[in-house]
C-alpha positions as CSV (number, residue, x, y, z in Angstrom):
1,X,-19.1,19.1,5.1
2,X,-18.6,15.7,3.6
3,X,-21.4,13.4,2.8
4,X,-21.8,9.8,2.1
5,X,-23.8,6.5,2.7
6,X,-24.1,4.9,5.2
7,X,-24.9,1.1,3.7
8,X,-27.8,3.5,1.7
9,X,-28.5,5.9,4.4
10,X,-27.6,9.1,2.9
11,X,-24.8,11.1,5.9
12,X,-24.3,14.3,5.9
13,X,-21.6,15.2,8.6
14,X,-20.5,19.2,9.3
15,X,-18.9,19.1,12.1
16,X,-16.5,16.3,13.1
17,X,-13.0,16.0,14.8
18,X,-11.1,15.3,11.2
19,X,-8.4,12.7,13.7
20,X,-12.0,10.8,14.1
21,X,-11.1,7.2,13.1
22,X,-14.1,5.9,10.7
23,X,-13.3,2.5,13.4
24,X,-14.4,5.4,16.2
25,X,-17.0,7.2,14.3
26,X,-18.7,3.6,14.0
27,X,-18.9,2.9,17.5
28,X,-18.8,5.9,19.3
29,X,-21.0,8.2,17.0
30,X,-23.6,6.0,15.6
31,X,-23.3,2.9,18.3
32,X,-22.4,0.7,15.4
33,X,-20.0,-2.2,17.7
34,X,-19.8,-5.0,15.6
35,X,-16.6,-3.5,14.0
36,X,-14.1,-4.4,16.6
37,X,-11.2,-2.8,17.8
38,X,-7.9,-5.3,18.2
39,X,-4.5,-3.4,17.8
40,X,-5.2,0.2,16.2
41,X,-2.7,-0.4,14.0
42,X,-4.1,-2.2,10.5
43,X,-2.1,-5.2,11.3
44,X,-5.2,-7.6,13.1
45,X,-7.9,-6.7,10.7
46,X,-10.4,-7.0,13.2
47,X,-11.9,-3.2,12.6
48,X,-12.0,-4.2,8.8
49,X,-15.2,-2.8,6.7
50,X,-15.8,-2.6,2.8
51,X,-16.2,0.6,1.3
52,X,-17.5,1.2,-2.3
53,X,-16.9,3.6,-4.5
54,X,-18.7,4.2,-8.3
55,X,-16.2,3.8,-11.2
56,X,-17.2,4.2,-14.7
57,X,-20.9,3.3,-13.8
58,X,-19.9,0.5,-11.9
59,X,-19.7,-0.6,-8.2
60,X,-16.2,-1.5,-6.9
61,X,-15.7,-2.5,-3.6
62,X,-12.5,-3.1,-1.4
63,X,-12.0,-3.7,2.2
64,X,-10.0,-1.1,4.6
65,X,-9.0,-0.8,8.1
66,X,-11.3,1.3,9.5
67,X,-9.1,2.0,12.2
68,X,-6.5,3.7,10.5
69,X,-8.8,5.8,8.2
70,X,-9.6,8.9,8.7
71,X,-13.5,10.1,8.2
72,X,-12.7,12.5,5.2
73,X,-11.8,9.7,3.7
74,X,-15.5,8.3,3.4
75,X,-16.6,11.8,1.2
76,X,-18.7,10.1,-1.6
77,X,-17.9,6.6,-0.7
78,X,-20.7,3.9,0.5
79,X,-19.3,2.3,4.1
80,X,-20.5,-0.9,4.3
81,X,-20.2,-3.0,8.0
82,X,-21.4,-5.8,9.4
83,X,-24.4,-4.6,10.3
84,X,-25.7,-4.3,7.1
85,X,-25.2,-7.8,5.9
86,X,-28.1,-9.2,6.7
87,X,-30.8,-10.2,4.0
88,X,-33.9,-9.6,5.5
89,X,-34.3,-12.0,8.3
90,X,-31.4,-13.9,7.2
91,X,-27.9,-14.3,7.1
92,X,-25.8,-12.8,4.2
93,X,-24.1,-15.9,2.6
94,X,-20.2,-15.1,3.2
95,X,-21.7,-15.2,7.2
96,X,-23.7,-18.3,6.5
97,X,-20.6,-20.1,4.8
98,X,-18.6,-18.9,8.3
99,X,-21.5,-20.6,10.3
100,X,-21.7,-23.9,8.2
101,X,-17.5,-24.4,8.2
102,X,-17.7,-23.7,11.9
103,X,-15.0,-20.8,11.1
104,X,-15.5,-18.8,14.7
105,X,-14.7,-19.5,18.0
106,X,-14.9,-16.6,20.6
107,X,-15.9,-13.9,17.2
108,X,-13.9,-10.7,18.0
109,X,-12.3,-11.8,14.8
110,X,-14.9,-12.4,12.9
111,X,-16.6,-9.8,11.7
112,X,-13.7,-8.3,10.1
113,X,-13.6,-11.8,8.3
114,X,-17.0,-11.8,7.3
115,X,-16.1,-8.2,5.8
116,X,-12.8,-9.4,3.8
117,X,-14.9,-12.4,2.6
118,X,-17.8,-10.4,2.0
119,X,-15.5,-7.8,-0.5
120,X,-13.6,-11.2,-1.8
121,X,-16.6,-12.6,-3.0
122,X,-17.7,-9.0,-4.6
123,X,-14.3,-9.2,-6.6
124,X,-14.2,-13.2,-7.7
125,X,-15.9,-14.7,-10.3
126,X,-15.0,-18.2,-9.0
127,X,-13.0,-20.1,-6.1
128,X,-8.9,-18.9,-6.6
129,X,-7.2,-20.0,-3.9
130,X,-4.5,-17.5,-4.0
131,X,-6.7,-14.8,-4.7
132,X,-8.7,-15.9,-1.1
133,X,-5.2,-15.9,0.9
134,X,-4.3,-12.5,-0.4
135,X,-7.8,-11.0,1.1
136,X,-7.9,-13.1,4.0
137,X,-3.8,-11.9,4.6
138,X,-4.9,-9.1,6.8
139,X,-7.2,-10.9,9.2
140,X,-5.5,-12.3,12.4
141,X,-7.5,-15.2,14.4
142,X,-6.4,-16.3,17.5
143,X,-8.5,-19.6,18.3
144,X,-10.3,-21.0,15.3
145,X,-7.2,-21.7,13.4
146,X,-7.6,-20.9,9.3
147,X,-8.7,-23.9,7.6
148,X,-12.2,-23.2,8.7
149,X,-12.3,-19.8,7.5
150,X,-10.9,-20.7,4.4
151,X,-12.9,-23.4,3.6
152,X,-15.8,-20.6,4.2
153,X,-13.9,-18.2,1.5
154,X,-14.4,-21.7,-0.9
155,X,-18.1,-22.1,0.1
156,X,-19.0,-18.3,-0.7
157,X,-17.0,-18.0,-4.1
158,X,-17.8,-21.3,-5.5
159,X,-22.0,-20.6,-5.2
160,X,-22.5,-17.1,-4.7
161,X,-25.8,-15.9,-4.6
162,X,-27.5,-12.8,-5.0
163,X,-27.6,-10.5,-2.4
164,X,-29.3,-6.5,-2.0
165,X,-25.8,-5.0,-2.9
166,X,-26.2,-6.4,-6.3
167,X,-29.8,-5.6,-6.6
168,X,-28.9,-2.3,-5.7
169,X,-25.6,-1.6,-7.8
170,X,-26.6,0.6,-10.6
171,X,-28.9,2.6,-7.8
172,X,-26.2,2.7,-5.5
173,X,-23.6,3.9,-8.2
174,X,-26.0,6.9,-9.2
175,X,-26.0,8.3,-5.9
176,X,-22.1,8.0,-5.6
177,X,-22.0,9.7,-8.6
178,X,-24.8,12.6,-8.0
179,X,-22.1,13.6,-5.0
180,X,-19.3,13.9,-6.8
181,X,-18.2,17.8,-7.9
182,X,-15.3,20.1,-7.8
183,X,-15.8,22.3,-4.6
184,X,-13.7,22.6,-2.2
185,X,-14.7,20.9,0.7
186,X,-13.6,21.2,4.6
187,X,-14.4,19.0,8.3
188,X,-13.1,20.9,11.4
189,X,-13.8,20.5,15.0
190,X,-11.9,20.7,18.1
191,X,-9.5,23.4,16.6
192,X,-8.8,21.1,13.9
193,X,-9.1,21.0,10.0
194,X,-9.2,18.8,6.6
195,X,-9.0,20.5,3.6
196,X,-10.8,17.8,0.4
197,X,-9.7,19.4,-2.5
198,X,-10.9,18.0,-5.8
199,X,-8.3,19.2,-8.3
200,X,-4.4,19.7,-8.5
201,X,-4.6,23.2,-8.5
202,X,-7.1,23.7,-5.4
203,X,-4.0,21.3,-3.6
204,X,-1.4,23.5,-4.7
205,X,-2.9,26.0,-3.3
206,X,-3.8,25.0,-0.3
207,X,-0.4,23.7,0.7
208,X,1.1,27.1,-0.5
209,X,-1.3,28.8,2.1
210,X,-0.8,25.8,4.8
211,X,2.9,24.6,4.9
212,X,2.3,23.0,8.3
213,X,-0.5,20.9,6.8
214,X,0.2,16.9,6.5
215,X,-0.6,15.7,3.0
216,X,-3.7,12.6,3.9
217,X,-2.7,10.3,1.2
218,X,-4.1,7.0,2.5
219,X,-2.9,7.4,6.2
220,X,-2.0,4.4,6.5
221,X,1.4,5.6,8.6
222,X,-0.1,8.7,9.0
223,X,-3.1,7.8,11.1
224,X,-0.4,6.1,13.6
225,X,0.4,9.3,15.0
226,X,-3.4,9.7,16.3
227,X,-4.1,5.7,17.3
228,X,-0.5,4.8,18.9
229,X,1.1,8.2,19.7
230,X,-2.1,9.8,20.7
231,X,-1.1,13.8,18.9
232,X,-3.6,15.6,17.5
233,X,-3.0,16.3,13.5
234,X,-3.9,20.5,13.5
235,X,-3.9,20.6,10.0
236,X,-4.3,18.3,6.5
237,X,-5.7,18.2,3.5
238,X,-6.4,14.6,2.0
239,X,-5.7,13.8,-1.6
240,X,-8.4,10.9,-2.0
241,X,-10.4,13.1,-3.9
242,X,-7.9,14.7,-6.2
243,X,-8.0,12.4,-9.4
244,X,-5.4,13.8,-11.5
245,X,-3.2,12.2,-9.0
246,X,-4.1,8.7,-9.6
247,X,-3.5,9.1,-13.2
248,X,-1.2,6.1,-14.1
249,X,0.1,5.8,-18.2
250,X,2.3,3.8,-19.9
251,X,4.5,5.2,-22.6
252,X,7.0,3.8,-24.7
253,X,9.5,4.5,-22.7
254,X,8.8,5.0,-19.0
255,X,6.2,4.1,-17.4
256,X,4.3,7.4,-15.2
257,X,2.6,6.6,-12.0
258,X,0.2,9.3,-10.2
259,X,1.7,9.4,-6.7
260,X,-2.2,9.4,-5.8
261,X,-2.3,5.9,-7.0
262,X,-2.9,3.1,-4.2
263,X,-0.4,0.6,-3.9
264,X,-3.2,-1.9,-5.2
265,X,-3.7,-0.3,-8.2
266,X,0.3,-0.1,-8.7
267,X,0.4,-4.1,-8.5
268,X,-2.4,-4.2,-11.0
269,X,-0.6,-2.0,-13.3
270,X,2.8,-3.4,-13.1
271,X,2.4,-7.0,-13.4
272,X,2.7,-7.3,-17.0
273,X,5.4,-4.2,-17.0
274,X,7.8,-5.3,-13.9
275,X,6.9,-8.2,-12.5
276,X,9.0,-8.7,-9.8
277,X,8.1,-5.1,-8.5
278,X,4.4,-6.9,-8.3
279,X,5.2,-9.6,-6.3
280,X,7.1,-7.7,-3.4
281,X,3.7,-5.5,-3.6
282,X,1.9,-8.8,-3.3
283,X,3.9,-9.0,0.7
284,X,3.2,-5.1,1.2
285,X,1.4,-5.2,4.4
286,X,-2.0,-6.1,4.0
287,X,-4.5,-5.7,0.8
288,X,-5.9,-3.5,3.7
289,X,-3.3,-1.0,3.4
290,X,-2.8,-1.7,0.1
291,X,-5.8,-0.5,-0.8
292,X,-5.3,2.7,1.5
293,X,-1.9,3.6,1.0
294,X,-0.6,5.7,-2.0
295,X,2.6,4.8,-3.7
296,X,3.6,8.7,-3.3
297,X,2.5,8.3,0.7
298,X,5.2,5.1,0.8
299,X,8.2,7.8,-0.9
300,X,6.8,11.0,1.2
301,X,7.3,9.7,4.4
302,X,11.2,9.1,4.0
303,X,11.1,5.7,6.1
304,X,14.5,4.1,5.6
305,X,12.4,0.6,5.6
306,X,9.9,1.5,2.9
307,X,9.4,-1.2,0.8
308,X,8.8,0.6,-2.7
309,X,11.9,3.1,-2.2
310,X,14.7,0.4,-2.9
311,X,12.9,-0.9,-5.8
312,X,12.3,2.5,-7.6
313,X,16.1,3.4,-6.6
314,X,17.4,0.4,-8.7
315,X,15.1,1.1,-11.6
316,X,16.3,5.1,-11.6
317,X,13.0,6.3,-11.1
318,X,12.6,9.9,-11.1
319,X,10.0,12.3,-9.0
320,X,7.8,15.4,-10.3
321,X,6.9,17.6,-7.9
322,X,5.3,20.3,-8.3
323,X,5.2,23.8,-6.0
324,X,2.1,26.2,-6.8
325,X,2.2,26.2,-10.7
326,X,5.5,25.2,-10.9
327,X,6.4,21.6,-11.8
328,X,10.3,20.1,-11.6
329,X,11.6,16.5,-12.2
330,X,14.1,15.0,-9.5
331,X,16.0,11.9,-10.1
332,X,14.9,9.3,-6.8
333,X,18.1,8.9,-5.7
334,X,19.0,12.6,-4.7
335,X,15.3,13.0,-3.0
336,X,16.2,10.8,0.2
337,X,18.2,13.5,2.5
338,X,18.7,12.1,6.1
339,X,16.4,10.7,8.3
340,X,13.0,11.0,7.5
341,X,13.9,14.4,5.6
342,X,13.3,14.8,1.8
343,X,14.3,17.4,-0.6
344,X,10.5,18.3,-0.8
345,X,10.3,22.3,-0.6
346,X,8.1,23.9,1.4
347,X,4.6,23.8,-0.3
348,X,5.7,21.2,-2.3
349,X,4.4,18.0,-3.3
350,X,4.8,14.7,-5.2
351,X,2.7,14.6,-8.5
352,X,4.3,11.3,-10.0
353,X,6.5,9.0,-10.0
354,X,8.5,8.2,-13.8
355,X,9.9,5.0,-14.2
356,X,12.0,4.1,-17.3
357,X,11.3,0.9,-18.7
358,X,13.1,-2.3,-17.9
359,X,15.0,-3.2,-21.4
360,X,15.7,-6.7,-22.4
361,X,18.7,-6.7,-21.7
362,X,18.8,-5.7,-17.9
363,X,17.9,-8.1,-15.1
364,X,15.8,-6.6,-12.5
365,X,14.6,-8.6,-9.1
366,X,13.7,-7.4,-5.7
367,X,13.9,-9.3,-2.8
368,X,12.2,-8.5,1.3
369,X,13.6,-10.5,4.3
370,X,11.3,-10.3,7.0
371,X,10.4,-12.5,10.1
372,X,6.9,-13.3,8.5
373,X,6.4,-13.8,4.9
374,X,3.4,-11.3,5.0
375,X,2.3,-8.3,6.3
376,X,5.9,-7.5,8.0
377,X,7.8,-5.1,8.1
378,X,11.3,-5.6,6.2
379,X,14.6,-6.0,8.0
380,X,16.5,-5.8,4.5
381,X,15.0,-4.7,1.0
382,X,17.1,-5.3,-1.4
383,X,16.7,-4.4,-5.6
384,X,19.2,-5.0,-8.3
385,X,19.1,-4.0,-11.4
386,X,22.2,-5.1,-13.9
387,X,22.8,-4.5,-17.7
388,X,25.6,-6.7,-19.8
389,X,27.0,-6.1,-22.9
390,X,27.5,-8.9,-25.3
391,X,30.6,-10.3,-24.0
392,X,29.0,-9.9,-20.8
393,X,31.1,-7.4,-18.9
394,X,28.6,-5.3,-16.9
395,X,27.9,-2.3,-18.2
396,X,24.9,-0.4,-15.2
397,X,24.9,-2.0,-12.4
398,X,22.2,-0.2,-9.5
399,X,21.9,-1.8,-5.9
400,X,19.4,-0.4,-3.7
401,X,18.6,-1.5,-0.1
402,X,16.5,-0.7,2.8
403,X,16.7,-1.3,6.1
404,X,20.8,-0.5,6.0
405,X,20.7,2.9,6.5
406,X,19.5,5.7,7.9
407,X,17.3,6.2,4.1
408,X,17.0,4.1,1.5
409,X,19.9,4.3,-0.9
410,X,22.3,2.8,-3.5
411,X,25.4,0.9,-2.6
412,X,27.4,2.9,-4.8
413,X,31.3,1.4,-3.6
414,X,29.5,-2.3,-4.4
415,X,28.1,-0.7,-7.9
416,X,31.8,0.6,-8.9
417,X,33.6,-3.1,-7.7
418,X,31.2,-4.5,-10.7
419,X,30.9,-2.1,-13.8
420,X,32.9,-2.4,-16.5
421,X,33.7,-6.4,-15.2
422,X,32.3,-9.8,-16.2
423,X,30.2,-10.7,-13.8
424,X,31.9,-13.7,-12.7
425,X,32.0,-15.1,-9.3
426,X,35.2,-13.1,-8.0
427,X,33.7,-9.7,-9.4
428,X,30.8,-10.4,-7.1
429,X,32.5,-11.4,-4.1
430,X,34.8,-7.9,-4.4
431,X,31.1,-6.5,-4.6
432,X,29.8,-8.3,-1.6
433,X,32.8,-7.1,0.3
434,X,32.8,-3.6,-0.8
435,X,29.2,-3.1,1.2
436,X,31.0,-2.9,4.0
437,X,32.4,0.3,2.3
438,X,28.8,1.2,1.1
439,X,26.5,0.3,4.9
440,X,27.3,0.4,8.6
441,X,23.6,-1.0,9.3
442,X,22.0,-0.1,13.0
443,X,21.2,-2.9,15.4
444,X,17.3,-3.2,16.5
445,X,14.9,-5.3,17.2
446,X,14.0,-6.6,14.0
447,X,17.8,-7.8,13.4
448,X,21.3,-6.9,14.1
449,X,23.9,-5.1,12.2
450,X,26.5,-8.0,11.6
451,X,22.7,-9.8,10.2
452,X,21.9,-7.6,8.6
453,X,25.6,-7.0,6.6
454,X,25.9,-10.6,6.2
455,X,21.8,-10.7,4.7
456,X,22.8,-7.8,2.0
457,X,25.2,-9.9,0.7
458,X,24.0,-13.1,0.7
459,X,21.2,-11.2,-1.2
460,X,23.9,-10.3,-3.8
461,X,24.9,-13.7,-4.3
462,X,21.6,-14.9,-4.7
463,X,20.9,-12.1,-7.8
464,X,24.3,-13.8,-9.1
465,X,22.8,-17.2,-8.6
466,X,19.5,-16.3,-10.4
467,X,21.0,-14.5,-13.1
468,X,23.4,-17.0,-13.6
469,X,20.5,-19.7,-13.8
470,X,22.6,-21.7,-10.7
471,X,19.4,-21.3,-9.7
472,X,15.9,-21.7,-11.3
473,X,13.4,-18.8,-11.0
474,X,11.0,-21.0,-9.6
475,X,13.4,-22.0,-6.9
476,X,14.0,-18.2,-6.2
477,X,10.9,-17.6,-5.5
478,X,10.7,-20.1,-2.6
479,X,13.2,-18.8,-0.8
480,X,11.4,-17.4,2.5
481,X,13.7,-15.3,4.1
């Protein structure tokens, strides 16, 4: 059974299909339509809806795509829709603002809008313009064109007015709290099961007595399976409600990341810390998926186009993983097998992810080439991270891409053409030619192998460039590949 509310309806649900879509559960179940469906894939934003959760006493609210999450996901959670917006016999003020900036045309779009404005306006204290893209980022319209909307976003964070959600918060975060506890908790129908353990242990266990099971932790890629491949998913057990594994902490030394943690929470985290690893999070899908997906999820699923895999290569991250009781550290780099296939044992799971700090004297960036700037997928990822001594002959040198291979992995010919060498121009030509040594990319239909060659080192050069200060950091940071 898993319970939650319903705006402040109280649900207690027993018996539901655990592939039920909360996007389907709204509209077939309790004949809830204004959350629309437009591509069952969290890229249109149409089927967005806010969820809150209590934290500390407090209300914190953030938007998801409802049709890529799963209903266990909703145990002790408050699902907010469009439907429940309303102030008595009036309009809630983000859909007033929509109404007065005439930001809606033919309104499948809209309510998920109204939802990502309603959540930005929950999480601003005050008009940011940047803040407003990056919620808006995941919302696709099709006729009304943006500047309307945005001007909306403007009207309902510059005067935002009380609304029942704030009169309501401390309420609201008691009864969050009240179903909260450390039982084990299960949803099956149709032959199928989801396993909501609370505790590290109860997972550990579970996966011991359920190899087969497929570890829920955000579903973001996961839930394609069910929406775009139409299979049934037997057996999983979600990790949502296992806290230990969103346990981030920053030591002296490394920096330890619970593989629970949303990629949302990583960008908070790591903006002071590794900036650059930020702002590539900041063109990680959507905030959407960002606050779905798990940063262990993005590593689990061995896709050779990840976006965080390259990154955590060139920084020499390690994994722990832990088997029943039984916890062992593996360096990144020899996780990645083949295909899709990780050194993960069977019953075996990431706990963390370590990352040693950046020094002050290593340059790390990170850069994605993609056909759209946001919420794309990445033809080539590329990460470098380079150490000099002081006469500056290098003295570490990791390159990581995606998108080259068949995983994500280091270009370790390019690496050797550079260490113990001043980086000078020549040294990182012999570098940019060596990845032919290191890559024989694929051709697809995001870009062609000879692009894709040619894109990997022109990447290269560009780190030079930037390192070099041939070019300013501000003028990197335009470049919109």
């Amino acid at each position: 059974m898993i319970q939650f509310l319903l705006n402040q309806t109280l649900v207690s649900e027993e018996s539901l299909d655990p592939n039920l879509t909360v996007l389907n559960y709204l509209r077939e179940n309790k004949r809830r339509c204004g959350t629309k469906e437009g591509c069952a894939s969290g890229d249109c934003g149409a089927c967005t809806v806010t969820l809150g959760r209590e934290e500390n006493g407090e209300m914190v609210y953030e938007t998801a795509n409802s049709c890529l999450t799963f209903v266990s996901s909703l145990q002790g959670k408050q699902l907010i829709t469009v439907e429940d917006l309303k102030q008595g016999d009036k309009l809630h003020p983000v859909q007033q603002a929509m109404v007065d900036c005439h930001a809606s045309q033919c309104g499948f779009c809209t309510p998920g809008f109204v939802m990502s404005l309603f959540t930005l306006q929950k999480n601003s204290s005050g008009w940011q313009h940047k803040q407003a893209e990056q919620a808006l980022a995941g919302n696709l319209c099709r006729c009304t064109g943006y500047r309307p909307i945005v001007d909306a976003a403007r009207q309902a964070c510059e005067k935002p007015q009380p609304d029942s959600f704030q009169q309501q918060a401390a309420v609201t975060a008691k009864r969050l709290s009240a179903l909260k506890n450390d039982a084990l908790q299960t949803l099956t129908q149709n032959g199928n099961i989801c396993f909501v353990p609370k505790t590290v242990a109860q997972l550990a266990s579970l996966l011991q007595d359920n190899p087969q099971a497929k570890l829920l932790a955000g579903g973001t890629d996961l839930a394609l399976q069910v929406t775009q491949q139409y299979k049934a998913l037997p057996v999983m057990i979600a990790l949502e409600q296992v806290d230990e594994l969103k346990v981030c902490q920053i030591n002296p030394h490394e920096i330890v990341l619970g593989a629970g943690a949303s990629l949302h929470r990583c960008y908070q985290l790591l903006v002071s810390e590794i900036p650059q690893f930020s702002a590539m999070l900041e063109r990680f899908a959507s905030l959407q998926v960002r606050h779905q997906g798990t940063l262990g999820g993005n590593i689990a699923n061995g896709s050779p186009i990840g976006d965080t895999p390259p990154m955590l290569l060139a920084l020499n991250a390690s994994l722990e993983l832990q088997q029943g009781a039984q916890i062992r550290r593996l360096p990144l780099k020899d996780f990645f097998l083949s295909y899709r296939k990780t050194a993960l044992r069977q019953g075996e799971f990431i706990r963390a992810i370590v990352i040693p700090k950046v020094t002050g004297s290593q340059v790390f960036r990170a850069w994605k080439v993609s056909k759209r700037l946001e919420d794309d997928i990445s033809a080539v990822f590329a990460a470098f991270l380079l150490e000099t001594d002081e006469a500056g002959v290098v003295t570490e040198a990791r390159l990581a891409f995606g998108g080259m291979a068949e995983i994500a992995r280091r270009a370790s010919y390019s690496e050797q053409q550079l260490l113990g060498q001043p980086l000078t121009l020549s040294t990182l030509e012999q570098a940019c030619a060596a990845l032919e040594q290191d890559f024989k990319p694929l051709s697809d239909f995001r870009a062609s192998a000879d692009y894709r060659l040619q894109v990997a080192k022109n990447l290269l050069r560009r780190f030079y460039a930037s390192r070099s200060d041939e070019l300013s950091l501000l003028e990197v940071s335009r470049y919109v590949s």
